[in-house]
N, C-alpha and C positions, 0 to 999 in steps of 0.2 A: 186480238187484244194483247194476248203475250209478245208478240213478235216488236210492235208500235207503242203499245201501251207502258211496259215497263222501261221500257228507255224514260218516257216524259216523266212518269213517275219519280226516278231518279234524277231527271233536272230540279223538278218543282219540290223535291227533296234536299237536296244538296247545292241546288242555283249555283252548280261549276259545269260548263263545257265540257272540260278533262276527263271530271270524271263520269259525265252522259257517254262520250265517248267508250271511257273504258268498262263502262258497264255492260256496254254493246261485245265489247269485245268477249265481259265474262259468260255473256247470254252466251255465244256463240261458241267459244271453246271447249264448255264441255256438250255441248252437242255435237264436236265434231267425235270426243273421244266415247260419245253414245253409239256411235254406229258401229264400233266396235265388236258391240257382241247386241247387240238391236236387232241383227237381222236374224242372226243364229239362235236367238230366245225365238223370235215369230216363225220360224221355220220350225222348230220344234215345241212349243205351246201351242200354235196359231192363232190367227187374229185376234179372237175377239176377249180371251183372258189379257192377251199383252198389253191391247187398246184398254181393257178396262181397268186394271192395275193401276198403272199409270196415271188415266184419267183420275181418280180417287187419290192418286200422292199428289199430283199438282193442286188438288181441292185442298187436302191438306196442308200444303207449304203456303198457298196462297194466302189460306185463312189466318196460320199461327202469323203471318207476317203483316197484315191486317191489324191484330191485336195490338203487336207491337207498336206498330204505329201510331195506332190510336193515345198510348200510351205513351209514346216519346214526343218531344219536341224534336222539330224540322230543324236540318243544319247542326246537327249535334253529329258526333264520330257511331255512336251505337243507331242512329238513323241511317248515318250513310254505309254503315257493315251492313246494316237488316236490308236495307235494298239491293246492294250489290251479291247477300247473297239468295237471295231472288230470282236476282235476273241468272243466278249459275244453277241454280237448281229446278225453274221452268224450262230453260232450254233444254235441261239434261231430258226431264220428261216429256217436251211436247216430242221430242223427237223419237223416243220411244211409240207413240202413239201415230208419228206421223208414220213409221216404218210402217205399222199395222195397218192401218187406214192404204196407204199404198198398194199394199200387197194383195187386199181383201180387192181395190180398183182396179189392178191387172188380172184376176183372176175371174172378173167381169169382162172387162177386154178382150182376152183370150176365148169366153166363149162367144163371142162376137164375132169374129174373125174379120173377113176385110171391114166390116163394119164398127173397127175397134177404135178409129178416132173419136167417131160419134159418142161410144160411152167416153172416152175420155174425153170431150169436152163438154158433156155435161156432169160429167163427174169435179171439172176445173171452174164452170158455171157455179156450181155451188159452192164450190173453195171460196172465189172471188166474192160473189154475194156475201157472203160470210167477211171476207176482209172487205167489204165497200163499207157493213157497219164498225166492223173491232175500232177500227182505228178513232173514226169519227165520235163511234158512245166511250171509247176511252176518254181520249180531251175532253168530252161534255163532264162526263163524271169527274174529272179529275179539277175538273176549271170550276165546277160549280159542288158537285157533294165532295170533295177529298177523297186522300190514297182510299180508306173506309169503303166508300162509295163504289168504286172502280174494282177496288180488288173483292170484292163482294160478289159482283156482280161475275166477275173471271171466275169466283169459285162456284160460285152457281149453273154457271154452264159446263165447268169439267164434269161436274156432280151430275147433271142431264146427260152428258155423253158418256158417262158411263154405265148409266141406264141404258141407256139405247143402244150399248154394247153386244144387250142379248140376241138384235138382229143380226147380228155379225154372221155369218152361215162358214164360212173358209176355217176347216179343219186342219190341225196342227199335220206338217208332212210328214212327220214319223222322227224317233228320236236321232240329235243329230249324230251324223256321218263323218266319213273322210270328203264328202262331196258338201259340208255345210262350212260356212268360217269365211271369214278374209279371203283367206287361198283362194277356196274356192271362187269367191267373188271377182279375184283379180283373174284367174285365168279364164272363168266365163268374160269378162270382158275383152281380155286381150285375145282372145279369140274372134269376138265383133266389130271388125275394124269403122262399119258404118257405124254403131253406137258410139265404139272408142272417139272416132274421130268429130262426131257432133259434142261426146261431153267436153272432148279438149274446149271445145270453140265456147263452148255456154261457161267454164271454168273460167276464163277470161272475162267472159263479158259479164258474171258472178262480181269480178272483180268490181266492176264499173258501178252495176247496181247496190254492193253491197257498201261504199263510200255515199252512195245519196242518199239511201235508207238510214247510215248511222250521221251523214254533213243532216240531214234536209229540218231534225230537229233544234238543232243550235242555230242554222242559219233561219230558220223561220224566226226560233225565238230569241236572239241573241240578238243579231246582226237586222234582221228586219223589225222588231220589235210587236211581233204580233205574240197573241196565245197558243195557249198547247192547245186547245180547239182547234185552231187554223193548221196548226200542223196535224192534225190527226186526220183536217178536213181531206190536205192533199194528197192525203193515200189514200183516203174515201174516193174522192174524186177519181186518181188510180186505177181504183178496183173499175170503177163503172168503165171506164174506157178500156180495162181490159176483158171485162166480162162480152163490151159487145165485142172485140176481137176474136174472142174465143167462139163465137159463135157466127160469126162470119167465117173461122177459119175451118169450122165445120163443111160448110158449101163448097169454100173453095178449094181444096184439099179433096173433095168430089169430084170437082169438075178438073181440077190441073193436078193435081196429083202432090205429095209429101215434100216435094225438093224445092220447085218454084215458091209455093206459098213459104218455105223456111227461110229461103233468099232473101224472100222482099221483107219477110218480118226482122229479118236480122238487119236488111238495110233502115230500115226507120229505127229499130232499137239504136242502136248506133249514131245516127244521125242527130239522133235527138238529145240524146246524153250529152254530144259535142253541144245543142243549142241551151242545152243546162247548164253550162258550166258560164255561158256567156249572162244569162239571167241575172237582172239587178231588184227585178220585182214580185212581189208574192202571187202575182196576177202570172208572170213570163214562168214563175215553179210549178204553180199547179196546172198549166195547159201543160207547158212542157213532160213534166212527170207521167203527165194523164198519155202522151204518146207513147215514152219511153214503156210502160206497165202494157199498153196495148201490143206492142210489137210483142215484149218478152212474154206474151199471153199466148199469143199465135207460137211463138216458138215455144212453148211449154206441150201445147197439141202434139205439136210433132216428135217431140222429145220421148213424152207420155205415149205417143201411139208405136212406135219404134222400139221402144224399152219392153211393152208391152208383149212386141211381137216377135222379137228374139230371144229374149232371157228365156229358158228353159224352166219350168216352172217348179222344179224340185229344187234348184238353187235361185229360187228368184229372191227371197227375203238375204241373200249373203250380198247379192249381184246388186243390187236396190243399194244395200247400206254401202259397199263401193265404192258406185257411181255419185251418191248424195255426200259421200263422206268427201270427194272432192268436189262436187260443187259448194259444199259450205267450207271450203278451206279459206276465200278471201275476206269471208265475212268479219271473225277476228282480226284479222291483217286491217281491213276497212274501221273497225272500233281504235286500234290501238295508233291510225296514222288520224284519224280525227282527235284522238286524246293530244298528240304530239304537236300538230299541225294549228298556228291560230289560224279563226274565224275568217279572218280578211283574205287569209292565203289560200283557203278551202275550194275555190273557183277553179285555181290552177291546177292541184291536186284533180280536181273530177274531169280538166280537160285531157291531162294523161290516162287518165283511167278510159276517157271515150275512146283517145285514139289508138292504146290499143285494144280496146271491146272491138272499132273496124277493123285491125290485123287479125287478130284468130278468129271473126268471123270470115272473111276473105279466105284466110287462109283454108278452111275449116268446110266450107261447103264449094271452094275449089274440089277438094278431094272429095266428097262426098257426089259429086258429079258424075262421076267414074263409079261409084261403088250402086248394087243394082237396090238394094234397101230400101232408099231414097228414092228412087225412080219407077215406084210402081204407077201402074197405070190408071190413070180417072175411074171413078164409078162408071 
């Protein structure tokens, strides 16, 4: 609901493109500058105080913003400050919370051992489930009860999962070291040339995804002239194609092993993106999107099983915030070239973006072909 939800908010608030755009970009910028020290609190707190922390400010920010709303009239300058700072203050926290939630995931993993895609894709099974509704009972609430409605319901669910905090069982690793921090994160990675070199290739294709997720609500509602329902639909839609992904990519990832199954997801991810950018109908976005979310679903398995099973587990929450901190580097870059960028020209923009998503995937699991990581053997 945070991730889909508060972009629409901010249209059906402000009814500018520009600035939907740039709200995307705010959501995301300070969540790159959260990873910062997100991993170094979970490493030395552990999960389930940092998860739950957090979960309780996001309740907080959601609700006082709520208020406000109720209180101001739409398309006014103190409407459009309260939601833009919204979208800068959920992203800071969901990401605190995602750090947590991740680290508490690989430490399940881990005790899994070759058995450790399995937990992570029903660990990713649930992620998606969870996004097949956010997006869809966002536009509902927002199409039919207002901001009120929607961001009520957001606050209600931080408020549950920070209840359900107290399951959290992953104990703080001890206070931090010269082996917790950034540093540390960068040299566990550049030490991993199979991780290194799959997060380059997903950094790219970050890029591609991160331009539909901020074009896909302007062009739904702007340019096609349907509701934020419809656009909420076709992340719903999204998710479900990537949930069965995810669990197909369980089997198959059994039977041929981490590299092929990354291959073929990276080649449909890619492929599709390129038949996105050709799309002129709300009907050609949401099949198309539903493919593009399937492939990068199967690739997330492999991502999640790989991170899981190299990262060292005393600097996992530095190594995590790292690797996340650039994959969400394009996402701001994607808000602020949608703020820039008109509507009509938005097409062109996301075919650049496909074609290089296929260059640093090509490139990207070329080398990983050689590296032995990727090449384990079938169940």
């Amino acid at each position: 609901m945070t991730t889909y939800g508060i972009p629409l908010l901010v249209l059906a608030t402000t009814g500018s493109a520009a600035l939907t755009g740039l709200a995307f970009a705010l959501e995301w910028i300070p969540r790159i500058g959260a990873f910062t020290v997100a991993g170094t609190l979970v490493d030395r707190y552990g999960t389930a105080r940092i998860f739950r922390v957090t979960c309780l400010a996001r309740a907080l920010a959601v609700l006082a913003a709520a208020v406000i709303l109720t209180v101001l009239e739409a398309r006014t300058p103190a409407a459009t400050v309260t939601v833009m700072l919204l979208a800068a203050s959920t992203g800071v926290l969901t990401e605190f919370s995602f750090v947590a939630a991740e680290t508490a995931g690989s430490e399940a993993s881990r005790k899994a051992g070759d058995r450790a895609h399995r937990v992570q894709s029903v660990l990713l099974g649930i992620d998606q489930t969870a996004t097949l509704a956010g997006p869809a009972v966002s536009g509902l609430l927002l199409e039919h009860g207002g901001p009120a409605a929607m961001l009520g319901t957001l606050a209600s669910l931080s408020l549950l999962a920070a209840a359900l905090s107290s399951r959290m069982g992953t104990a703080p690793v001890g206070v931090a070291s010269a082996k917790r921090g950034l540093r540390a994160g960068w040299a566990t990675l550049g030490s991993l040339p199979a991780l290194a070199w799959l997060v380059g290739g997903l950094v790219v294709s970050n890029g591609a995804l991160a331009l539909l997720q901020a074009a896909v609500p302007v062009v739904i509602v702007t340019a096609l002239d349907h509701s934020s329902a419809d656009a909420g639909l076709i992340w719903s839609a999204a998710a479900v194609a990537s949930l069965l992904a995810i669990t197909a990519s369980r089997r198959a990832i059994d039977r041929w092993g981490l590299w092929p199954v990354g291959a073929v997801a990276a080649t449909v991810a890619a492929a599709a993106t390129f038949a996105v950018a050709q799309a002129d109908t709300y009907r050609g976005y949401l099949l198309l999107v539903a493919v593009v979310m399937a492939g990068e679903g199967s690739l997330t398995v492999v991502f999640r099983t790989l991170r899981s099973r190299l990262i060292p587990p005393e600097v996992f929450g530095s190594t995590l915030a790292v690797t996340v901190l650039l994959l969400l580097l394009p996402f701001p870059a994607a808000g602020l070239l949608v703020a820039a960028v008109p509507p009509a020209q938005l097409g062109h923009a996301i075919t650049v973006g496909a074609v290089l998503q296929a260059l640093g995937f090509a490139v990207a699991f070329a080398r990983l072909r050689t590296l032995p990581a990727l090449r384990t053997s079938p169940a």
